[in-house]
N, C-alpha and C positions, 0 to 999 in steps of 0.2 A: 668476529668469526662466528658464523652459526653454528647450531648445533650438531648438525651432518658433517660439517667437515671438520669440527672436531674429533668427531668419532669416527671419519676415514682417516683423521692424522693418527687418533689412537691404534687402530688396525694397523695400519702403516707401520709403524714403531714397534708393534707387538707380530708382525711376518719377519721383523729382525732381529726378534731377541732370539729363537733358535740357532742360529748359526753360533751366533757365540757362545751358546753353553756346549755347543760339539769342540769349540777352541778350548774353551777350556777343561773340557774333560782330557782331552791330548794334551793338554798343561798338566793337569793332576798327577797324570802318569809320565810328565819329562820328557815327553816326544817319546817315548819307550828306551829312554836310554838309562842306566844304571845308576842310581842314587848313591851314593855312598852316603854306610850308616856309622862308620867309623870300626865297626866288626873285624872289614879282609885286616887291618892295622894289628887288632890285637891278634889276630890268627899268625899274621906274617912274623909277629914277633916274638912266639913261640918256637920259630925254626929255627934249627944248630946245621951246624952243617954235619951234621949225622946225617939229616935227614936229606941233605940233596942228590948222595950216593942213590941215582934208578938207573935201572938196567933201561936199554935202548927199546925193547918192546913198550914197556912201560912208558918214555919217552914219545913214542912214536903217538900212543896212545893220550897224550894231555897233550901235544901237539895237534890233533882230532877234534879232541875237545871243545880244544881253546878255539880254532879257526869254525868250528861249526856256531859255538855261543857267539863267535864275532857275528857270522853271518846273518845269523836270528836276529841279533841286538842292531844291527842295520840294516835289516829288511823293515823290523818293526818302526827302526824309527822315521825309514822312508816312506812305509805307509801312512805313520802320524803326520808326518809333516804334507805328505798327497793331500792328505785328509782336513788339515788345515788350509792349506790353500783352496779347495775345494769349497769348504766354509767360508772363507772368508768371498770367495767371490760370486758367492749364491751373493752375501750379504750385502754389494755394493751393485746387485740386480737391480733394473727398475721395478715398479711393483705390479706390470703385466706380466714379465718375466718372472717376478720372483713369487708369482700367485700362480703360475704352467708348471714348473717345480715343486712345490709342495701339491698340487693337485696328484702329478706324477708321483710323488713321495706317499702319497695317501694310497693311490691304488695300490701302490706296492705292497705298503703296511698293512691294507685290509687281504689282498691274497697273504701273506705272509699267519695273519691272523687265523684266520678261516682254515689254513691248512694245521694248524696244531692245535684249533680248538677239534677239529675233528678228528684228529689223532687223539688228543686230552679223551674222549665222549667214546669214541668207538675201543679206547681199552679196556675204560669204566664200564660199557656196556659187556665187553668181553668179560670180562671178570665176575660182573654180577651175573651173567649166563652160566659159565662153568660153576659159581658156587651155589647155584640153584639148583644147575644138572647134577652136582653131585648127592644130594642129599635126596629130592623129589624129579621126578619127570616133568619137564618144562615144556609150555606152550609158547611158541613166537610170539613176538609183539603182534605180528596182521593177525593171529589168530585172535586173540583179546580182543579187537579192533573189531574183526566182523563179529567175533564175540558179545560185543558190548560190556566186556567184563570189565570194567572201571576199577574196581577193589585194584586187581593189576596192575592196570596202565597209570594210576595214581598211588600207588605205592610210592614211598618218597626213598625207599630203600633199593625199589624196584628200576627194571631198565628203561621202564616206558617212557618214566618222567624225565629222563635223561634226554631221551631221544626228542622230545617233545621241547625241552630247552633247548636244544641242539638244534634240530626246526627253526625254533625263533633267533636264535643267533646267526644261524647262517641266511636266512631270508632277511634277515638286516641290513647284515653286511654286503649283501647281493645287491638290496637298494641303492646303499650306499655308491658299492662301488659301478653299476650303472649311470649313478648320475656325475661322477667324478672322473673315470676312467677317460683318457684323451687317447684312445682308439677308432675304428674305424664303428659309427653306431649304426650299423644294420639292423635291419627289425629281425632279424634271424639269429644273429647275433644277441642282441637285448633278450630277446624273450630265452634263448639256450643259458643265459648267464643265471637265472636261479634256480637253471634245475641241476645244472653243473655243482654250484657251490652247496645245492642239498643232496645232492647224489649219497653218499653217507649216511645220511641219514635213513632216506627210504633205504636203503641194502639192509641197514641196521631190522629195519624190521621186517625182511624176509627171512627164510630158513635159508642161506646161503653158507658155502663152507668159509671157513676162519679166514684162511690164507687170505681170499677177495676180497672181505669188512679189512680185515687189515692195511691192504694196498690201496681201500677205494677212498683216503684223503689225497694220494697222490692223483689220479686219474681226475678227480674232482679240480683240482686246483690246474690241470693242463691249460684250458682253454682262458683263463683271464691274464694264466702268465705268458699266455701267447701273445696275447692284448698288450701286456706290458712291456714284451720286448720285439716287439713291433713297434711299439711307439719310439723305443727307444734306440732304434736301426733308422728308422723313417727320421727322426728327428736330430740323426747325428752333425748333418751339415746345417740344418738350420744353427744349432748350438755354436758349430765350429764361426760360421755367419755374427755371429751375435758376439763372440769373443773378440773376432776381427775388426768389428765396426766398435767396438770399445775401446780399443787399442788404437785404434787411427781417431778417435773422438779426441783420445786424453794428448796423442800425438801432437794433434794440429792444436787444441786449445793453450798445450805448453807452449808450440812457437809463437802462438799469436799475443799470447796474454802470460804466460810464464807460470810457471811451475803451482807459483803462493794461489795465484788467480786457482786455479785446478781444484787446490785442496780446499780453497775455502768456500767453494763451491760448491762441491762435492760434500764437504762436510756439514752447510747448509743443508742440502738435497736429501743427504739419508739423516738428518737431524738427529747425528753420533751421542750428542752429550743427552737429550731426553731416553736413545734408546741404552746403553749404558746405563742408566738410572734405572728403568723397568729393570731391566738385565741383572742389576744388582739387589733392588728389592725383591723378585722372585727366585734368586738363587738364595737369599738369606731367609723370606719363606720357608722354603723347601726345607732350610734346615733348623726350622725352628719346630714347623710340623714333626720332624722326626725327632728332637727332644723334647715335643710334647708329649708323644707316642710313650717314649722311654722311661720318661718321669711318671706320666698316666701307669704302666705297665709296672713300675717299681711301689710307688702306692697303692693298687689295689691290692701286689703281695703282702703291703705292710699294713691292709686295713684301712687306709685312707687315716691314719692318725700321724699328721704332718703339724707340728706347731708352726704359730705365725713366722716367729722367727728361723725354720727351718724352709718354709715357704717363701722371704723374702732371698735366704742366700741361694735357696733355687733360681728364684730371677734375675741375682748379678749374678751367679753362675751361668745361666743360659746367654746374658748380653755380652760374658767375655768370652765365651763360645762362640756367637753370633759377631763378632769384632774380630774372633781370630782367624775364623775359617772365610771370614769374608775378604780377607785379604792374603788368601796361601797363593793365589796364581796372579800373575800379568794383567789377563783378564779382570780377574777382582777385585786387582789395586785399580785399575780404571775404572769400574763402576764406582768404584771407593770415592774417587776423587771427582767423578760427576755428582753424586752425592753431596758432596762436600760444598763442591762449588756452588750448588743448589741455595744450600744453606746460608754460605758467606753473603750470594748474592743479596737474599733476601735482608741477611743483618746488615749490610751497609745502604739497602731502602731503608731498614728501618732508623736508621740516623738518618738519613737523607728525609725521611720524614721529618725527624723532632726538628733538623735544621732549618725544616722549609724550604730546602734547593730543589732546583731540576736538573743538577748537572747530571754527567752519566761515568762521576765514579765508581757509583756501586755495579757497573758492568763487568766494568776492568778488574772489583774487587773480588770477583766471580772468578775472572781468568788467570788472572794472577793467584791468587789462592786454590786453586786447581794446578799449576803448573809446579808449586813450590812442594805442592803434596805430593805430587808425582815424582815430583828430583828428591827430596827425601826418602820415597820407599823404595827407589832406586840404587839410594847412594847409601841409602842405611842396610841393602840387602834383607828386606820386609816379607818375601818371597820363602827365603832358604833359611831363614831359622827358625826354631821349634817350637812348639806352643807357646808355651811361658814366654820364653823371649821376643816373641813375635809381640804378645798382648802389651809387655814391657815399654817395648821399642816402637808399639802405635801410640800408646799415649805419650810417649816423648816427645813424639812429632807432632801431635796434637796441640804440645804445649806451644814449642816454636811455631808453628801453625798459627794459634792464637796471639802471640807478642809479633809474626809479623799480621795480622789484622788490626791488632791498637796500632802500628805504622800507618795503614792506611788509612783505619780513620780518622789521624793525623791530619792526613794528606788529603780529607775533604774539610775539616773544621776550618783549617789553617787557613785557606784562601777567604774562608767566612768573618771569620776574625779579625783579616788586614780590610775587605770590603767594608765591613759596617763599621771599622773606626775611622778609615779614611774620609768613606762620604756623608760621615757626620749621621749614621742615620738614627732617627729618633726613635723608634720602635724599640721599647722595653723588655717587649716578650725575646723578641732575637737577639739580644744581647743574650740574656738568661737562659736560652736554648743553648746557646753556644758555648758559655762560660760551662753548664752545665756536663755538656759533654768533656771537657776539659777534664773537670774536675773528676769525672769519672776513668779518664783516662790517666792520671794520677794514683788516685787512691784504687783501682783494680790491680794493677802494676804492685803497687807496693803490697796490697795484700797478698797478690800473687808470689812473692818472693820470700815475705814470711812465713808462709805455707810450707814451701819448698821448703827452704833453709831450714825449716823445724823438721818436717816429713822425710827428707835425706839428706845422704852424706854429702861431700864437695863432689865434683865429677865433671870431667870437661862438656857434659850435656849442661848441668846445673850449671855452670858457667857461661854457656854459651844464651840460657834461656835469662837470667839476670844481667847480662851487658844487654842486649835486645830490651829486656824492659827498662832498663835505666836510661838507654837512648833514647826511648820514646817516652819516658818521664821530663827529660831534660829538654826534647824539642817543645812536650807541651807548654813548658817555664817559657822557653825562649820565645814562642807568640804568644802567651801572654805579658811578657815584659814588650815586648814592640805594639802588640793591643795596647797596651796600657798608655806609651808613650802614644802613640797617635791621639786617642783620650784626648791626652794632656794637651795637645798641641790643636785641636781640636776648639778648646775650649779658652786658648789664648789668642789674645786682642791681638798681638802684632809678629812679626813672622821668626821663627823659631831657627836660628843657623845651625844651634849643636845639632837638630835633632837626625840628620843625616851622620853626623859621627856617633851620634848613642847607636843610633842602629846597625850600624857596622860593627862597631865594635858587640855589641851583643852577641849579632850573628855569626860574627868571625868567634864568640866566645865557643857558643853550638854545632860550629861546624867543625871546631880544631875536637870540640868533646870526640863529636861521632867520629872524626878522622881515629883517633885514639883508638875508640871501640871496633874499629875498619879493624886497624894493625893488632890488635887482642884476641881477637876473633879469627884471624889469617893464622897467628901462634896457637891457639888454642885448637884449631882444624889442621892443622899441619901436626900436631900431637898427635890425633887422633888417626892419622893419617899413617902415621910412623908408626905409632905405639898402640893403637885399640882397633883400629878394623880402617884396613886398608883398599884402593879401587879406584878404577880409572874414573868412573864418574864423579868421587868425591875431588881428584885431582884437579879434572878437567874443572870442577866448579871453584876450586880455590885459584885457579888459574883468574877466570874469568873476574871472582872479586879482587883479586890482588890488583887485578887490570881496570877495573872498573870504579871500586868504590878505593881504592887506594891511589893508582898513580892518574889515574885521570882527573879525581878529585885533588889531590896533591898539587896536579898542572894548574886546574881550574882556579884550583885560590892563591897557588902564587901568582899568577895574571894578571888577578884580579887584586892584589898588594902593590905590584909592579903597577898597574896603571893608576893605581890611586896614590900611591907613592909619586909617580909621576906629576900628576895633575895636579897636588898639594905642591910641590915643588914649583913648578909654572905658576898658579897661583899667587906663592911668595914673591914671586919675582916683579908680579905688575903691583903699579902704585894702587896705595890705600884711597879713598875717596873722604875731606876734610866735608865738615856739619855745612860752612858755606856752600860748598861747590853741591852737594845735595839739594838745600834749600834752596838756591837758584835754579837747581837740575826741575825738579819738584815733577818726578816722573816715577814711574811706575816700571820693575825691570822685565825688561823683553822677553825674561825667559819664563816666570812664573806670574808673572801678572800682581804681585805684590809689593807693597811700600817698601823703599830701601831707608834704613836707618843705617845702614853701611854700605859700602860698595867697592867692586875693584873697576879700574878704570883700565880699559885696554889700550893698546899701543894705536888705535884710532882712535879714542876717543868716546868711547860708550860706556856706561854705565851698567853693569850685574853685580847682583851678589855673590858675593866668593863661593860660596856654596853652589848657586845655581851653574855658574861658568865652572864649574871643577866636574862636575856632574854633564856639563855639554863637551870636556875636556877628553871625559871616558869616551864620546863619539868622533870628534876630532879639534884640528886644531885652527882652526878659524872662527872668526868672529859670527854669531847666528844673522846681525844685521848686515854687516858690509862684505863678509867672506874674508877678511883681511888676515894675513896670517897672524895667530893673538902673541906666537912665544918663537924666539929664535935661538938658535943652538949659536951661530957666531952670525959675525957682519961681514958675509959675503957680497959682496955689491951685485955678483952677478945673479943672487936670489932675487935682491929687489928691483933690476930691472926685469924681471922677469915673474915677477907675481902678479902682473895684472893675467898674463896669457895664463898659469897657474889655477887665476881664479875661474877664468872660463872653461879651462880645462877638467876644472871637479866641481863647477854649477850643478852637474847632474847628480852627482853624489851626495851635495848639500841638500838637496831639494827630496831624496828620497831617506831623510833624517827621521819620516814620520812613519817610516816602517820597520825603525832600530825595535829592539827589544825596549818595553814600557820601563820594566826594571830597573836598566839600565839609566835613562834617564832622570828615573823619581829617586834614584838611590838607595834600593831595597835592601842593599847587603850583596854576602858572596854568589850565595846559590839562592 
């Protein structure tokens, strides 16, 4: 990408961050609807019923009241919410559109300008006239002028230099809004638009009576607000045009290509997650400028004598300031969590580096750690509580945050691990990479829980952030004890049969672990659920892990007992293979391509290793050479006339055996 279109992507990005600080300022204030501070409660609970005895006038009168505060408190917060929607679909404008909009926003804001700087200038000018006139007899500013008397008009006290400011601002802003204004540009027009916005000024320096300098910022400002709301009459159907053809765009894209297509589209196109990010580092700016201000303004009272150590708690004071207000609204936990995502994405390149892959988990490690941050401040209600508890309950999440990111980078090592001991591969350094990561994924975990466990008490968080890293201590054990077996199996002369039941049974040891910590983790959030802070959303999520990592998993590995169970049993059943009949065989087994020093023998007559045929048994139940059926349930006669049509009848089945799961086949374990 060249230079230029970086820098129109950055423009781009930066014509969307305003809309969302107008969202969230309408978040700040709760749509205008009424916080409660816990206050009406104590108030309500000083009442007796002494006090409900009121005469009907009385009555009549907080019945007035009351219906008039309803009316305010939903009018305001019909406006907020107008006012939101407003914003938000400036925000999903294209960027022709949403560049005709702020041009329009501008001229507005420059007449809006220009009329109270000359109100500001024409009372200061009034004022410094009347207290001139009352002490000496005063000359006009024109008289100074054709005067030449400078001392005056440069007086920095005086009214000349006022007006002479006032000059320059308004001949500015006239520039300005000449070349911005989406009006109609007559040359009659152009040229009346700076005399209009200096009109004030020059009055200022005639002898004219008060009442006119008074009035003459409104008469000054007629003519561009004519401009503006002519624009905005003339342009009211284009607008309505432009709603319409938006509305029938997202219509017909939903029918054609469906809803996800829409959004992930659209969410490419305004590039949400980069502008979210600006969005949140200049709203955290913004409030870091103002406690620098504060802190500046509190030290020069004090002299500027701040020890180092009162200068460092200033800085974790300002970053837990800066952490808490950065996430008091909706808006700011999303910028939060683009943020975030930012970050993770980058640390799991940075393994993706030491490992030397090119896969694209660190994408998903992005998205996925973005999502889990947002159901967190969601479900922990991140929003509605109050400083301290807010700053609290972010680094809580942060913590879970980080034990599920040791998952993930689990879930890129792991597949590195089983690669380079399978294919033997000889490169030292990627072993060493890989083990290394391990081992850091270990010993962080553990030191991470010592920390905790010494720093606070028990607490179903502490709990919930210690089973999470223990899980991911324990998958790390369990690929390295399957690492290790392949090693070993690696390294031996002739073909290894345990080594498909050491690995099962391993795996089945890791996966009954995690099952455990599924169901500890379900009781421990259903506590919290009942007894510490309740909510649909935390519901709705124990719902889905109860469904997911509990009884699907549950399904998953009794299936997978059952059909190994199964296949072990068939197995037993066909004859063993004697030293003769091998050494006569003196062949190689059909399914893995290796010398058999044992074998079972199937009901045709073929030679596999019990291992190999238990492992083609999880696919089904025919011979891989002849299709033949390998295991019979009874001796139906009418089975066996009828298995040659059988076997033509699932040739097609057999034949598409090379697009079963690899897993499956090589015998990796449950999951």
């Amino acid at each position: 990408m060249s230079l230029r279109s970086k820098a129109l992507a950055l423009v781009e990005v930066l014509l969307r961050v305003p809309p969302l600080f107008v969202v969230d300022e309408f978040l700040k204030i709760s749509l205008g609807l009424p916080v409660s501070t816990g206050e009406e409660v104590s108030v309500l609970s000083n009442v007796t019923d002494d006090h409900v005895d009121i005469s009907d006038a009385e009555a009549i009168y907080y019945d007035a009241n009351f219906y008039n505060a309803f009316f305010f408190i939903f009018l305001k917060f019909l406006v907020c919410c107008l006012g939101c929607m407003s914003a938000l679909c400036i925000f999903v404008l294209c960027t022709k559109h949403l560049i005709i909009v702020y041009l329009y926003l501008m001229s507005l804001g420059i007449v809006f300008i220009s009329y109270w700087t000359n109100v500001s200038a024409i009372k200061q000018i009034q004022a410094l006239t009347l207290s001139a006139t009352s002490t000496q007899p005063c000359a006009s500013i024109l008289e100074d002028i054709l005067n030449l008397n400078l001392k005056n008009l440069l007086d920095l006290d005086g009214p000349g230099i006022l007006v002479i400011q006032n000059f320059a601002i308004q001949f500015t802003l006239s520039v300005i809004f000449r070349n911005v204004h989406l009006g109609p540009r007559q040359q009659t027009v152009q040229k009346l638009l700076p005399i209009a916005f200096m009109a004030p000024s020059f009055l200022a320096m005639l002898p004219v009576p008060p009442h006119l300098l008074h009035h003459s910022p409104v008469f000054s400002v007629l003519l561009p607000l004519c401009l503006v709301k002519y624009v905005l009459w003339s342009s009211a159907y284009d607008v309505i045009q432009v709603i319409y053809a938006g509305y029938q765009h997202g219509r017909l894209f939903v029918s054609n290509f469906g809803l996800s297509a829409l959004v992930e589209t659209e969410w490419i196109r305004l590039n949400i997650p980069c502008v979210l990010r600006v969005f949140w580092v200049l709203r955290v700016a913004e409030h870091a400028m103002l406690l620098l201000m504060e802190n500046y303004d509190e030290d020069s009272d004090e002299g500027l004598k701040v020890s180092t150590l009162l200068a460092v708690q200033s800085v974790a004071s300002m970053a837990k300031s800066l952490l808490v207000t950065g996430c008091e609204t909706i808006t700011a936990v999303l910028g939060m969590t683009s943020v975030i995502s930012f970050f993770c994405h980058y640390i799991g390149s940075f393994f993706q580096w030491i490992l030397l892959t090119d896969e694209e988990e660190d994408k998903s490690i992005g998205t996925v750690s973005a999502i889990l941050f947002y159901i967190l401040a969601l479900q922990t209600g991140l929003t509605t509580l109050n400083p301290e508890k807010r700053f609290v309950r972010l680094c809580r999440n942060f913590c879970l945050l980080f034990t599920a990111l040791l998952h993930f980078l689990h879930n890129i090592v792991n597949p590195m691990l089983m690669s380079l001991s399978a294919s033997h591969n000889p490169s030292t350094h990627r072993h060493v990479r890989a083990l290394g990561v391990c081992a850091f994924l270990i010993t962080f975990p553990i030191s991470l829980l010592v920390y905790l466990w010494s720093q606070h008490t028990i607490s179903t968080w502490l709990l919930a952030v210690s089973a999470f890293s223990i899980e991911v201590i324990v998958k790390v054990i369990v690929s390295l004890m399957i690492y290790s077996l392949f090693l070993i199996d690696a390294y031996r002369s002739t073909f290894w049969e345990q080594l498909d039941d050491y690995v099962y049974y391993i795996r089945a040891f890791g996966n009954s672990i995690e099952f455990c910590f599924g169901i500890f983790l379900f009781f421990n959030g259903a506590w919290i659920l009942l007894f510490e802070s309740g909510g649909a959303i935390r519901a709705v999520m124990m719902c889905i892990h109860a469904y997911f990592n509990i009884w699907c998993e549950a399904r998953a590995g009794w299936s997978v007992f059952m059909k190994r169970r199964t296949a072990v049993n068939k197995i037993n059943s066909l004859r063993e293979a004697s030293v003769q009949q091998l050494d006569r065989l003196d062949d190689v087994c059909a399914i893995c391509y290796q010398e058999m020093h044992s074998a079972k023998i199937t009901r045709c007559n073929h030679f596999f290793h019990g291992v190999c045929l238990r492992k083609w048994l999880y696919v089904q139940d025919r011979c891989p050479l002849c299709h033949d059926i390998l295991y019979k349930i009874d001796n139906d006669p009418t089975k066996d006339n009828n298995s040659e049509a059988s076997n033509e009848d699932n040739s097609n089945q057999n034949i598409l055996l090379d697009d079963e799961d690899p897993d499956l086949l090589l015998g990796e374990g449950v999951r």
